[in-house]
C-alpha positions in Angstrom: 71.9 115.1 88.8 69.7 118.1 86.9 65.8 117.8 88.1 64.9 118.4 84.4 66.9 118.8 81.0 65.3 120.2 77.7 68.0 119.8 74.9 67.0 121.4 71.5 63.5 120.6 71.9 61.4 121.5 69.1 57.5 120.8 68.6 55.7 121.1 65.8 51.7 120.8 65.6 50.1 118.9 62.6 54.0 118.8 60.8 53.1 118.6 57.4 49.6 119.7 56.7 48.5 123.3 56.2 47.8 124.2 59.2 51.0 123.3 60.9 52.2 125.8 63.7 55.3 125.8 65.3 55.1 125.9 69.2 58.5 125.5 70.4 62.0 125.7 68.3 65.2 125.0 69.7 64.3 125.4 73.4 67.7 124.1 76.1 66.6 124.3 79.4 67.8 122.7 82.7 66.6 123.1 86.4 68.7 122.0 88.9 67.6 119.6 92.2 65.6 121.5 94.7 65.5 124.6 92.3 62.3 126.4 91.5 62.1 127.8 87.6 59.1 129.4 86.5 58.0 130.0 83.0 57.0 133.5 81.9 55.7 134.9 78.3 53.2 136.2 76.1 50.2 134.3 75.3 50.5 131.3 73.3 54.2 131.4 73.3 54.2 127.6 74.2 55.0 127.6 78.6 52.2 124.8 78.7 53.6 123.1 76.0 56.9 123.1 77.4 55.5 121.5 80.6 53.7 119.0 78.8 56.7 118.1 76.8 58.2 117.5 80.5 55.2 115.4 81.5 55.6 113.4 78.7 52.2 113.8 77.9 53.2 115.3 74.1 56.4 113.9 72.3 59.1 116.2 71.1 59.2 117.0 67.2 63.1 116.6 68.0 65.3 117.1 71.1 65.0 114.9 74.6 63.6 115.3 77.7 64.8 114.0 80.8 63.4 114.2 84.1 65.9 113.1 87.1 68.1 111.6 84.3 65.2 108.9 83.1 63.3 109.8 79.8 60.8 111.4 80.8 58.1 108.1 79.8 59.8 106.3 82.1 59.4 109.2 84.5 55.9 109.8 84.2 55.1 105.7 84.5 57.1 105.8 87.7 55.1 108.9 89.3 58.5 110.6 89.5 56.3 114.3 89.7 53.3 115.7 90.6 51.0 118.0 88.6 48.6 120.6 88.7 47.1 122.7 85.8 44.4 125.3 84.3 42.2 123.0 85.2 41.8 121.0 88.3 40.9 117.7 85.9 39.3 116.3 89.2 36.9 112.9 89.0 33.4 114.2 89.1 32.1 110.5 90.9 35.0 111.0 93.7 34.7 113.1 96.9 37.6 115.8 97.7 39.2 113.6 100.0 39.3 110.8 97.6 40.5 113.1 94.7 43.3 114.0 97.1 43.8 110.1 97.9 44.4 108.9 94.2 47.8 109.2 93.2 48.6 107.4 96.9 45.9 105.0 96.2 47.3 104.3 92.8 50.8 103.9 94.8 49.6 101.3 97.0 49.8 103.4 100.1 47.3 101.6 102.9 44.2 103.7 103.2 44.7 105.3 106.8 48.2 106.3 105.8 46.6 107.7 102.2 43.5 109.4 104.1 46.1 110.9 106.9 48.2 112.3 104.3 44.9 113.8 102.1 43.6 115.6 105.2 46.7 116.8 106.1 47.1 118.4 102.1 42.9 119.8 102.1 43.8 121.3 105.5 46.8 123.0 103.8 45.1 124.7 101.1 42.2 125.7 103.3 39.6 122.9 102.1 38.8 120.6 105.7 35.6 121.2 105.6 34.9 120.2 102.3 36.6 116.4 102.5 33.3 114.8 102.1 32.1 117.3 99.2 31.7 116.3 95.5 33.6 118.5 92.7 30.4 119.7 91.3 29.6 121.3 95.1 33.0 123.3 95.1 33.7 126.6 93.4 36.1 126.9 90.1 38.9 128.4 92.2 38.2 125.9 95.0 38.5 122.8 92.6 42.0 124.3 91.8 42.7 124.1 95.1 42.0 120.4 95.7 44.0 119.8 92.6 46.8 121.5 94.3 46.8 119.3 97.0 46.3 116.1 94.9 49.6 117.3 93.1 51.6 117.6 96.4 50.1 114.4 98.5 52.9 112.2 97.1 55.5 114.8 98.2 57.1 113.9 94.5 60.4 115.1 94.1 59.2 117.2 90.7 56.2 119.5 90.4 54.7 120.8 87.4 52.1 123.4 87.8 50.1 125.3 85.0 49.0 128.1 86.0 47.6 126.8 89.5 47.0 130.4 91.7 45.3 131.8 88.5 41.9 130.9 89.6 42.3 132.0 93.7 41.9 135.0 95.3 44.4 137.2 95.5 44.4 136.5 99.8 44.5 133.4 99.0 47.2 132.9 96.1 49.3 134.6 98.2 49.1 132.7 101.4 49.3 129.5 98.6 52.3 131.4 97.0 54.0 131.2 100.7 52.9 127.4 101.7 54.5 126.0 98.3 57.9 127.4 99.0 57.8 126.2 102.3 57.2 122.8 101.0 59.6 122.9 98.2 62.3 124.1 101.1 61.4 121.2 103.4 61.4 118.4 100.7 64.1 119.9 98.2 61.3 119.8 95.9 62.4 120.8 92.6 59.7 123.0 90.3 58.6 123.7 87.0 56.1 126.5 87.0 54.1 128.5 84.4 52.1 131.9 85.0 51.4 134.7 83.4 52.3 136.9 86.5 55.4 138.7 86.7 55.2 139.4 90.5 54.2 135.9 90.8 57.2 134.2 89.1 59.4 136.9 91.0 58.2 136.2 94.4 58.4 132.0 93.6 61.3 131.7 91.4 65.3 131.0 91.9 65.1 131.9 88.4 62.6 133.4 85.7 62.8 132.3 82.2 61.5 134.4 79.5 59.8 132.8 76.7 59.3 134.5 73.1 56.6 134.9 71.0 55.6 131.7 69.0 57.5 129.8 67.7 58.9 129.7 71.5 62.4 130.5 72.4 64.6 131.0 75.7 65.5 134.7 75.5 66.6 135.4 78.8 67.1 133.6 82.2 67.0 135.9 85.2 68.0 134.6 88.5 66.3 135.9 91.9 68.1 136.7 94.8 65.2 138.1 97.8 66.2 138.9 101.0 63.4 137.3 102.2 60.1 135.2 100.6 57.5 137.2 103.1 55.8 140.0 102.9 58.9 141.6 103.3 60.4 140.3 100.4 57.0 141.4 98.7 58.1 145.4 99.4 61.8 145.1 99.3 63.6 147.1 96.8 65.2 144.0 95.3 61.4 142.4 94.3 60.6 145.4 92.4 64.0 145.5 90.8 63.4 142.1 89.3 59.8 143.1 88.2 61.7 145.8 86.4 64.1 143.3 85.2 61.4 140.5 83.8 59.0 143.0 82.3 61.9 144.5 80.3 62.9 141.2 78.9 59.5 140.6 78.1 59.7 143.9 76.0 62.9 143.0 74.5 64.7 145.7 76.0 67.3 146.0 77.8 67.5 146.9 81.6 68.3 150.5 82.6 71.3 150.5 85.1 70.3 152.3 88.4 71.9 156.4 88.4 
């Protein structure tokens, strides 16, 4: 069973009135169990959109979305995925830790179980010290970090991330970068991720989909093959290759064959 199917999903904003735009138009997309896809484009091409349409937080103009072979309503009601985006969208009133707790609080899990499993994710993305802190205390690019690790507390066999390493330091993105694939290999997480970085979606990605300018369409689908997901991988001839590869899709043109 597919983690995620998209068939000829289109979305149309304000359909009908004069300022209609038209994000997405016949989008087909499918990512397989334990497979991580991200999302690549120009600006306002519709990625988030997309992701949203997965997260059933927006309905589809036309098509259907299904998330482990449920719609994905019935998906998002059962917590069948966790998600982070642009912005970490934590509760203001709540401390780190108990941001981290929610969605196992809103689970039922018992509260030494839920407050293991918190510390366990703050320690992760480099936040311990700040359990007992209050949003408002933390940094931009350290609220994105506890939303991070709200997102993978349930261990959900789905993520959806917007964006999530776009607010970190580059140190830091990277060492993130490293500790999400090695959590996605552990719990055959499958992922659905969105940047604007091509090295990025290189480095993370069993496959890179291109995105068009607005309305949004699938142009090309460009799977990655690394000899490694380290820094190794980061210099090998193959990575580059692939940045080639992804940049000239993004251009529209085709890629060179090697002399």
């Amino acid at each position: 069973m597919s983690a995620v199917v998209v068939s000829s999903v289109t979305k149309i904003f304000n359909k009908g009135r004069p300022d209609e735009v038209a994000a997405l138009s016949d989008v087909d997309l499918t990512v397989g169990d334990g497979e991580f896809v991200s999302l690549i484009g120009p600006s306002g091409c519709g990625k988030s959109t997309l992701l949203r349409l997965i997260a059933d937080l927006i309905p589809p103009t036309t098509g259907t979305v299904t998330v482990a072979g449920k719609g994905a309503g019935k998906a998002r009601k059962e917590q069948a995925y966790g998600i982070a985006f642009q912005q970490a969208g934590l509760f203001e009133w709540r401390t780190v830790l108990r941001n981290v707790e929610l969605p196992l609080e809103l689970r039922g899990t018992a509260k030494a179980e839920r407050r293991a499993r918190a510390e366990q994710m703050l320690a992760l993305v480099g936040l311990a010290d700040f359990a007992g802190h209050y949003p408002a205390q933390l940094s931009g690019g350290m609220q994105q970090r506890v939303a991070i690790a709200r997102a993978l507390a349930v261990q959900p066999p789905l993520l959806l991330m917007d964006e999530p390493f776009g607010a970190l330091d580059e140190m830091t993105r990277e060492r993130l970068q490293s500790e999400l694939l090695g959590i996605c290999a552990k719990t055959g997480t499958s992922t659905v991720f969105v940047t604007h970085s091509i090295s990025e979606a290189v480095f993370l990605s069993d496959r890179v989909v291109v995105m068009s300018a607005r309305p949004g369409r699938i142009t090309a689908s460009i799977t990655v093959d690394l000899p490694s997901r380290d820094d190794a991988g980061r210099q090998s001839p193959a990575f580059f290759d692939k940045i080639t590869e992804v940049r000239q899709a993004l251009r529209g043109t085709p890629v060179k064959a090697a002399p």
